[in-house]
N, C-alpha and C positions, 0 to 999 in steps of 0.2 A: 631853890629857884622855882618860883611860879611859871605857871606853864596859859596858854592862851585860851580862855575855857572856848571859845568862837571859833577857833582853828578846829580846834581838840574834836569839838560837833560837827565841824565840815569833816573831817576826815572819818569820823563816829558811822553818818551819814552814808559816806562812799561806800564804807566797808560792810556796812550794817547785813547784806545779804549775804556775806562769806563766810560760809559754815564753820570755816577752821580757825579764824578768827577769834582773836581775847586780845582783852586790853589789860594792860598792868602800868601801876607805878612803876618809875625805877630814874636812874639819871637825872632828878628832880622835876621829873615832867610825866607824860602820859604816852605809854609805848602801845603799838598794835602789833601780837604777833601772830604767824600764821604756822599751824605744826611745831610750835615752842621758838621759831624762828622769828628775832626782831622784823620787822617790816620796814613802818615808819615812826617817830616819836614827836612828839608835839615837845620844844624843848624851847618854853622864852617864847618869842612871838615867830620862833622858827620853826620848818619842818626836818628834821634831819632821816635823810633818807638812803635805804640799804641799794645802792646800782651793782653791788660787785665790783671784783678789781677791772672788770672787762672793760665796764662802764662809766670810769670815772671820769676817764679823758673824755668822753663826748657831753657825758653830764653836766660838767665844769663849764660848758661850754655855753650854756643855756642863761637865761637872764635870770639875777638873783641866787645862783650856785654859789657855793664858794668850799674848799675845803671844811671838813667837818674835824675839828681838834677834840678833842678831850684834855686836859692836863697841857702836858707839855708835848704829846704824841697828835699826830693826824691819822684819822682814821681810814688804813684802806677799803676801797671798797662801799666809801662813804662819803657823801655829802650833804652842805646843809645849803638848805632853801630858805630866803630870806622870808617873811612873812610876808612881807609887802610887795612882793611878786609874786604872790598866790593868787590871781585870779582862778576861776573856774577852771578853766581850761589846763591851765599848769599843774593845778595840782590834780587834778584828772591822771596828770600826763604821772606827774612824780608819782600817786598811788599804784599806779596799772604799773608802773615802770621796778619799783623798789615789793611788789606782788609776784608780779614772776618772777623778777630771781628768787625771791626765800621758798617761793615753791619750788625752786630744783633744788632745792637743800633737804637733807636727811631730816627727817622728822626729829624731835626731840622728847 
């Protein structure tokens, strides 16, 4: 699966000053992690982003949310952001949002 090189740079962009920060292939798109910890991934013209299990129910709740599947399974702890509700401001919201949870996670 191709992944959205335009997204891929908006989010390249946000993160650009976070020291702990790498990006990898993986899930046929473009992952950002922080301390070996997924973040967010650029997947299709989506964003698929880490809120934790805490966060899902208010995340879902947001415009352009929707459960994030893989296979046959939904991911807890996950959701995916449509592309086309990324304006600025959103995905502002979903990077700073799906940042702090993987920084209270264990380094890897």
């Amino acid at each position: 699966m191709a992944y959205d090189d335009v997204l891929a740079e908006r989010v390249r962009d946000r993160l650009r000053g976070e020291a702990s920060v790498t990006e990898k292939r993986m899930f046929g798109g473009l992952s950002f992690l922080a301390h070996g910890n997924l973040v967010v991934a650029v997947s299709g013209d989506d964003l698929l982003v880490r809120v934790g299990p805490e966060g899902t129910h208010d995340a879902l709740a947001r415009p352009g949310a929707r459960p994030a599947v893989m296979g046959a399974r939904t991911m807890r702890g996950w959701v995916r952001a449509a592309g086309d509700a990324l304006n600025d401001a959103a995905l502002d919201y979903w990077i700073r949002t799906a940042l702090t949870y993987a920084t209270t996670l264990p380094a890897k």
